[in-house]
N, C-alpha and C positions, 0 to 999 in steps of 0.2 A: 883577236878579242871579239867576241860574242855581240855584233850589234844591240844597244840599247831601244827600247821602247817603250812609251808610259805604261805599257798592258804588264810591262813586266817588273814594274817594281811594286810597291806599297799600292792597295787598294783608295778609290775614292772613300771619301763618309760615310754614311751609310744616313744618307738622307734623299729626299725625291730631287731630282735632277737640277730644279729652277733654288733651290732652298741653300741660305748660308747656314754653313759652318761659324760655331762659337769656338774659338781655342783663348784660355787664360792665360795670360804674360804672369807669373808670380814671383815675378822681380820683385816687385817691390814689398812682397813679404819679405825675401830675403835681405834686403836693405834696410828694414824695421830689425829681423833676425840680427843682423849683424851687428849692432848697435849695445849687445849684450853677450854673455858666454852659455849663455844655460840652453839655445837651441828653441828658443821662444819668440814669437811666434814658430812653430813645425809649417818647414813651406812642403816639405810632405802632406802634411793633415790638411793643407791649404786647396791642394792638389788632388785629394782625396776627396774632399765635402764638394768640388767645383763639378766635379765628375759625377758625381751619387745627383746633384741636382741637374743634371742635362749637357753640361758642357762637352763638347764633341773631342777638343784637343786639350792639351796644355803647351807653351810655349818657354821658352826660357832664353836669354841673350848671356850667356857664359862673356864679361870680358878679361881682357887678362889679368888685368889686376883684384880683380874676383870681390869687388866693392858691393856686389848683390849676390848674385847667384856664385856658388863655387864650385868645383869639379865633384865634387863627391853630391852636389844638389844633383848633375846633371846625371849621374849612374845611380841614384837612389830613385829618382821622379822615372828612369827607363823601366828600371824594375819595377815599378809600380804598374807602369804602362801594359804589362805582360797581364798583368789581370783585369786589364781593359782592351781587349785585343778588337773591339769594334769601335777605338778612336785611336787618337793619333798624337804621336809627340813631335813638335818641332823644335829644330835648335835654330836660332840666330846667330849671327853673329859675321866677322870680315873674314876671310876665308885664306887671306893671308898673314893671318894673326894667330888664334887658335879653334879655330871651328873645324878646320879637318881633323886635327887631333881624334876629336867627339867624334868625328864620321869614322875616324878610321877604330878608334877604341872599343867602340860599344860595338862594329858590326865584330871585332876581336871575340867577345864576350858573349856575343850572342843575345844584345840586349837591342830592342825595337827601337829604330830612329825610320819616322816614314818621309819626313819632308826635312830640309836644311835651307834655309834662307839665307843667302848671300847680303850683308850689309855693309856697304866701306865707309865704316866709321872708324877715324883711328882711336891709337889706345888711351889717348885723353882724353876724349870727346863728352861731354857731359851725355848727350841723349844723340841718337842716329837725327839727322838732319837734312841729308839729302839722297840721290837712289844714286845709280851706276850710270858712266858715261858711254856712250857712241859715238864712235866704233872705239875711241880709246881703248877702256876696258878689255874690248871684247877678246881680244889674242892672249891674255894672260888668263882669264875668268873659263875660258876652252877647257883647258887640260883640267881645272880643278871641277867642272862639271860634270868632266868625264868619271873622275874619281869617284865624285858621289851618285854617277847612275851605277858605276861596277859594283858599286854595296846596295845597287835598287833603292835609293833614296831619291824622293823627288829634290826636283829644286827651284825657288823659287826666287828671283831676283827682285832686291829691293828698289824700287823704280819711281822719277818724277811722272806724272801725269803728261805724255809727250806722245801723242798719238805714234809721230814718226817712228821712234824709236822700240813701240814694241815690236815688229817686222825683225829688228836687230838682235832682239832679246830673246828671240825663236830662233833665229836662227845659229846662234852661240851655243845654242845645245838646251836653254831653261825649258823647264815644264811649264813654269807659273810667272808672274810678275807679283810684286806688293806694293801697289800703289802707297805713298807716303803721303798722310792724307793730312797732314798740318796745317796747309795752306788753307784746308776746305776747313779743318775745322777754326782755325781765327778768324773766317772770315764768316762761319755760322752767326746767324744774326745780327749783318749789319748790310749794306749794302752792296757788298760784291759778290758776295755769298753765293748767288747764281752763277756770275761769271767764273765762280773758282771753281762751283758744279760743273755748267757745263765741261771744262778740261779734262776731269774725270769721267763723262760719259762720252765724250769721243774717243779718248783712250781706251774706254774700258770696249769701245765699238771696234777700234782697231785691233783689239787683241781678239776678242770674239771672232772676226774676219779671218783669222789666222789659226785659230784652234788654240789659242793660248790661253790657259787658265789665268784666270784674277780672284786675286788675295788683295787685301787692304789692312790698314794699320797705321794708326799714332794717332791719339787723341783723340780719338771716336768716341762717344759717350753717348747716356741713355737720349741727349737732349736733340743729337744730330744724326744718331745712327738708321733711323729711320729711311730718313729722308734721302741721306747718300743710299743706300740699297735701292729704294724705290728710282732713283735716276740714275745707278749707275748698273749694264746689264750683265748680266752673269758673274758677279760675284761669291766663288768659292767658300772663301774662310774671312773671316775677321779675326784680325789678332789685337785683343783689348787688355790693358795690365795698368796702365794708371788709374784712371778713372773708375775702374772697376775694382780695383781693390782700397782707390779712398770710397767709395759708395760703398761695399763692404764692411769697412768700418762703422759705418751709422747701420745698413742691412743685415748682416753677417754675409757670409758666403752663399749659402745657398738659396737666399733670396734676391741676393745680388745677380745670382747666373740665371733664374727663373727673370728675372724684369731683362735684361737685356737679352734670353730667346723671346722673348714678348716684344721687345723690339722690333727685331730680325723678321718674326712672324708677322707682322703689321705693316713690314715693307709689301712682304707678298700677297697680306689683305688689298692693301689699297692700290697694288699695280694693274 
């Protein structure tokens, strides 16, 4: 087998080097969509208008019981992807559930998948909660890594704020980690708020240290996203899908994707 290496799968962004990436979660169109037969709200057109306004990726968490997103979202939104070949699609989702599936389907097809984000959330779980353990994890999470660099997919592990633990998360084979930023956002504007920052910029130091990319994701919104960029360092991608698609609601789309790169852009003013 052909040694793996990041040079060899999906390119970065196409952004200057210190700069995040926007990717849309549009989950939760698809969970408004589902709610009726007629295909209303289009998480296609959703996916469409977020891209035309700046957004760098789209995201999608496929789970089994297909309560949001379904299998035919996830090969309709790849094909969409091909005429966007300077951003990027990622799938989430538990990897031993059905996320290879997706990895393995669309590289069938010939359809663009550049990142896959490892989640172990089971199949009931209302929303992902918590990231992957060490060294637990690490001996089963191996082979299914391998999988997805053979289709040149990156990957990126959904992960708590645990300095020690990204060193583990390199070395399992991940490209990226995704900081699970929950804690940081409950505790936006009250008094721990700091203490639950600093956890995320010593993590995100550790992984920096190690050449490990950082992704972040869950509950980040226009009121806190700032702030975590500006203290947390080298920060890839944002993955945002609640909050940005109820702000969408009162914005529409394409003014919702313009306020939060206005965000993002403001980290890197004020750093």
């Amino acid at each position: 087998m052909k040694p793996f290496s990041p040079a060899s799968h999906a390119p970065e962004f196409p952004v200057a080097p210190h700069k995040t990436a926007l990717s849309v979660n549009v989950n939760k169109v698809a969970l408004l969509r589902n709610t009726r037969h007629l295909d209303i709200p289009s998480v296609r057109r959703a996916a469409e208008i977020c891209l035309q306004a700046g957004a760098q990726g789209i995201t999608v968490h496929p789970r089994p019981d297909e309560r949001h997103i379904r299998a035919d979202d996830v090969f309709e939104l790849a094909a969409l992807m091909k005429d966007w070949p300077d951003r990027e699609f990622n799938i989430e989702g538990n990897p031993f559930q059905n996320l290879m599936v997706f990895v393995h389907d669309l590289a069938a097809r010939g359809l663009p998948l550049h990142q896959c984000t490892f989640v172990p959330d089971s199949e009931d779980q209302f929303t992902s909660d918590h990231g992957w353990n060490f060294p637990e994890d690490a001996e089963r999470l191996r082979p299914l890594i391998e999988e997805a660099h053979d289709r040149r997919v990156r990957v990126s592990l959904f992960m708590d704020p645990v300095p020690e633990a990204m060193a583990a998360a390199k070395a399992v084979g991940a490209d990226r980690v995704e900081f699970y930023t929950e804690t940081y956002a409950r505790a936006w504007g009250g008094p721990e708020k700091l203490k639950a920052l600093s956890r995320f910029t010593e993590a995100g130091r550790a992984a920096a240290a190690i050449n490990l990319g950082v992704n972040a994701g869950h509950d980040l919104n226009r009121d806190n996203l700032t702030e975590f960029l500006a203290a947390v360092p080298g920060v890839l991608e944002v993955s945002i899908g609640h909050a940005l698609i109820a702000d969408a609601l009162e914005q529409g789309y394409a003014a919702t994707v313009q306020d939060y790169l206005r965000c993002i852009d403001q980290a890197f003013v004020s750093a």
